[in-house]
C-alpha positions as CSV (number, residue, x, y, z in Angstrom):
1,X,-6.2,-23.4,-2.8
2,X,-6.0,-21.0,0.2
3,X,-8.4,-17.6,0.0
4,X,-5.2,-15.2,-1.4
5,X,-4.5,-18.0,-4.1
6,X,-8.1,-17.7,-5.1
7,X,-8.0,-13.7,-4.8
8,X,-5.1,-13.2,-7.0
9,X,-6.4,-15.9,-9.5
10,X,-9.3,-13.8,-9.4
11,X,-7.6,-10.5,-10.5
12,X,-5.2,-12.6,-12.8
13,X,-8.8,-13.0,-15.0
14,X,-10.3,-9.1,-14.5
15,X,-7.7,-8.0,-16.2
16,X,-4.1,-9.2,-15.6
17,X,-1.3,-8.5,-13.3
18,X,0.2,-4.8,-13.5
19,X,3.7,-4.6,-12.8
20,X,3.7,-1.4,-10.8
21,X,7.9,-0.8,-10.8
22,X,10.6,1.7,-10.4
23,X,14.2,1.8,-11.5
24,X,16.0,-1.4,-10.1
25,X,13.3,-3.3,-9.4
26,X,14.3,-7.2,-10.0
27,X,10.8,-8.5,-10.0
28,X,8.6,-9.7,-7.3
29,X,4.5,-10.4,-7.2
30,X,2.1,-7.9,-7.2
31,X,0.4,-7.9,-4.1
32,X,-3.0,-6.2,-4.7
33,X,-6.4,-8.2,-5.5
34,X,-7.6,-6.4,-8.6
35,X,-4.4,-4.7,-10.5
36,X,-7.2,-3.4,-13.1
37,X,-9.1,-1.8,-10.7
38,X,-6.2,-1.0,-8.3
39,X,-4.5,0.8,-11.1
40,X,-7.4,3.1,-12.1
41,X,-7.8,3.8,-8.3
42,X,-4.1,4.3,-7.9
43,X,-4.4,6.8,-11.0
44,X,-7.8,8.8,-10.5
45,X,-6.9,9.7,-6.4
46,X,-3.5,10.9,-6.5
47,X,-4.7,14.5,-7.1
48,X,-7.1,14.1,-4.2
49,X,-5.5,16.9,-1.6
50,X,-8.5,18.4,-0.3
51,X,-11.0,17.5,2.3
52,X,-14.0,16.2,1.0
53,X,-13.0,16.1,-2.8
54,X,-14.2,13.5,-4.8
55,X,-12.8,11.6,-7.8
56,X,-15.4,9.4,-9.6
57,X,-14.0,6.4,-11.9
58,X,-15.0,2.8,-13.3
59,X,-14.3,1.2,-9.7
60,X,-16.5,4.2,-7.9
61,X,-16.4,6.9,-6.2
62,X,-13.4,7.9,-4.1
63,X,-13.8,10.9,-1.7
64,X,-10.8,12.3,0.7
65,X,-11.7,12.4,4.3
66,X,-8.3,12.8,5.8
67,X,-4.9,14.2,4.1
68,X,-1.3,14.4,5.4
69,X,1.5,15.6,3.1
70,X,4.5,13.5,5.0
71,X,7.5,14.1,3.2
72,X,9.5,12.6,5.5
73,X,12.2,10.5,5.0
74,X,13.1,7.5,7.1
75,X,16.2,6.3,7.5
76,X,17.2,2.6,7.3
77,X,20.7,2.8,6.0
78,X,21.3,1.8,3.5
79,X,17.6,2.2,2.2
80,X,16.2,5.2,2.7
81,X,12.5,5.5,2.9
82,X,10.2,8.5,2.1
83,X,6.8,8.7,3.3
84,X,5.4,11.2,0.8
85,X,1.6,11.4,2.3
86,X,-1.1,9.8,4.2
87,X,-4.6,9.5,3.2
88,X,-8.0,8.3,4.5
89,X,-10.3,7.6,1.5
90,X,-14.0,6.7,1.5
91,X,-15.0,4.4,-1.0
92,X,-19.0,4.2,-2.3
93,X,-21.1,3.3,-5.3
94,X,-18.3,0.8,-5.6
95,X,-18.3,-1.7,-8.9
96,X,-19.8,-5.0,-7.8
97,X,-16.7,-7.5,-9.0
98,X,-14.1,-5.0,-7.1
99,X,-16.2,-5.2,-4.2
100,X,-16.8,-9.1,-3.7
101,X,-12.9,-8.8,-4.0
102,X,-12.1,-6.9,-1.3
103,X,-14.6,-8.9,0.9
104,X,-12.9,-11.9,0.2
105,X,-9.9,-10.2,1.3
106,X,-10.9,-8.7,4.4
107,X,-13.3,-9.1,6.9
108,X,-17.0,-8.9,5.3
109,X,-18.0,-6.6,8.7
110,X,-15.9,-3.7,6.7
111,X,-17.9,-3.5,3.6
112,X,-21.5,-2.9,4.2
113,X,-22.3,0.5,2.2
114,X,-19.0,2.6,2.0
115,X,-15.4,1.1,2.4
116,X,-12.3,3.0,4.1
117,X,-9.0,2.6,3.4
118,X,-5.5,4.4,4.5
119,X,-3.5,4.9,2.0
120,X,0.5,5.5,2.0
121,X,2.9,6.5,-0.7
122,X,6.7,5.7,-0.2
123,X,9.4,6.6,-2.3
124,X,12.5,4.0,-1.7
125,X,16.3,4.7,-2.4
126,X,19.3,2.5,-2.3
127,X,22.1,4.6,-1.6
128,X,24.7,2.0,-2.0
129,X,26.1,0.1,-5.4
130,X,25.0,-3.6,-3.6
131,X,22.4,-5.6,-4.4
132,X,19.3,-5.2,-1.9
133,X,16.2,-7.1,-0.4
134,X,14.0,-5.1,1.1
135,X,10.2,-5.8,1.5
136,X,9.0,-2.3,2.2
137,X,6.0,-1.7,4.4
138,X,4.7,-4.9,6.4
139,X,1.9,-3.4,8.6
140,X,0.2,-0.5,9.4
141,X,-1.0,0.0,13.3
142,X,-3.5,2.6,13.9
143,X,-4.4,4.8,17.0
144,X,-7.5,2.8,17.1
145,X,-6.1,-0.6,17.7
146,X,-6.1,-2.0,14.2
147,X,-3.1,-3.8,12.8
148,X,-3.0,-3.6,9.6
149,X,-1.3,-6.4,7.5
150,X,-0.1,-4.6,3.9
151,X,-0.1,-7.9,2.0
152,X,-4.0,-6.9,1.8
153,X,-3.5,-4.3,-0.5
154,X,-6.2,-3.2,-2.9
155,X,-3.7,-1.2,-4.7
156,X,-0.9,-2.1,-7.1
157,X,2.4,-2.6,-5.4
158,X,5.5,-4.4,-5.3
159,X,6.6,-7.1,-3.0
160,X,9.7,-9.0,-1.9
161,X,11.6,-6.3,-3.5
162,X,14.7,-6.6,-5.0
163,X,16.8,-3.4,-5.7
164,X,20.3,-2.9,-7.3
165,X,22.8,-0.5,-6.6
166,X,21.9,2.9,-6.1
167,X,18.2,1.8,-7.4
168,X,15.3,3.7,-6.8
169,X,11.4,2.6,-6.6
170,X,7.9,4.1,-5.9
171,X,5.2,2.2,-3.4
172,X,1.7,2.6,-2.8
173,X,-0.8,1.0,-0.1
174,X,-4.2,1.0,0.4
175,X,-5.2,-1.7,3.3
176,X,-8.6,-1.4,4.2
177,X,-10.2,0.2,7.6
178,X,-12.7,-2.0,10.5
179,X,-15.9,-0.5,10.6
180,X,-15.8,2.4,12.5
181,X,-12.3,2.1,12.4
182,X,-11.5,5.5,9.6
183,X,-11.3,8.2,12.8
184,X,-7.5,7.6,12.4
185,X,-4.8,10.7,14.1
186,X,-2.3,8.5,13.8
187,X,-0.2,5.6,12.2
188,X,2.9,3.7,13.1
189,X,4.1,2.5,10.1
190,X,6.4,-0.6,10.4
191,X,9.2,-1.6,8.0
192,X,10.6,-4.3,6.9
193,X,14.4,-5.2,7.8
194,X,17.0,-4.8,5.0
195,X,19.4,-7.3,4.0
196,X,22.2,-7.8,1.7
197,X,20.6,-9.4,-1.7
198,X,23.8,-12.2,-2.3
199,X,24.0,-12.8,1.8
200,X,20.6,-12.7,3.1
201,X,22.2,-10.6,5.9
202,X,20.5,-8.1,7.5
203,X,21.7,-4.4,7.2
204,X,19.2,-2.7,9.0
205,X,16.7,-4.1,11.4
206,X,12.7,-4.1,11.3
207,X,11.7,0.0,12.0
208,X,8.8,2.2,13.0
209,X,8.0,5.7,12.5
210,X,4.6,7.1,14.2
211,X,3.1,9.8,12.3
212,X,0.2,12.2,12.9
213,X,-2.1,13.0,10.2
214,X,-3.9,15.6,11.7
């Protein structure tokens, strides 16, 4: 049983799989490590839009170190993408269980005392009647030289999407920062291609968009 097996087993017992979808979703695994905890994190930040505001909940506390209101839309026709904001959170006094979690996920280094993540909202739209794959966000590359991979998400998302005709569907990411690594101006966010549901063919090729968020 490889380490993401074990992870997702892990948050299968805390509390259950949440199936965080929008209209036309067709399934697809949840790819966080704790839906529970991902869920009330997911919940309790989105009003964070202030520097140095804090949210405190069952997983610990949250505080908002860097905010960029995006809404930006990317085009990958026929899916179009909206990047509705960019955050940097901080993460301290956080629960115990959540926290071996996300060290079994990541690199222990990046979780002695606080934890920072990036986090990314999307908003997706197919604006055609066919049936559509499209795996969303598949990394995250930072101006200080981290890839990050988005299948270690600590927050509840979809994955190998599946969208019908003129379907719509929200996304959220949270990938975990290197230590030292939060001092972020800007991200290149890289999608996914998108291909034809029935064909496997692609529509639209892999795509980034570099944003500054600050």
């Amino acid at each position: 049983m490889n380490k993401l097996v074990k992870v997702l087993f892990s948050g299968l017992l805390a509390g259950g799989l949440l199936a965080g979808c929008g209209n036309g979703q067709q399934g697809g695994a949840a790819k966080n490590i704790n839906p529970s905890a991902g869920q009330s994190s997911q919940d309790e930040n989105k009003d964070l839009n202030q520097i140095g505001q804090k949210v405190k909940n069952e997983q610990g506390t949250e505080e908002l170190v860097k905010y960029k209101k995006v809404n930006s839309t990317v085009d990958l026709n026929p899916i179009k993408v909206n990047v509705k904001d960019i955050k940097i959170i901080k993460l301290t006094d956080i629960n115990p269980q959540w926290l071996e979690e996300i060290s079994n996920m990541t690199d222990k280094l990046r979780v002695k005392g606080a934890v920072y993540y990036v986090q990314v909202r999307l908003s997706i739209e197919n604006t055609t009647n066919k049936h559509l794959t499209f795996n969303s966000l598949s990394q995250i590359e930072t101006d200080q030289g981290e890839d990050l991979d988005t299948h270690l998400n600590i927050l509840p998302s979809n994955y190998n999407h599946d969208i019908t005709g003129k379907g719509t569907q929200d996304d959220i990411y949270g990938i975990c920062l290197g230590g030292g690594k939060q001092d972020i101006h800007k991200v290149t966010l890289v999608f996914d291609a998108v291909k034809d549901a029935s064909t496997n063919k692609i529509l639209h090729p892999e795509a980034k968009t570099n944003i500054k968020i600050d």
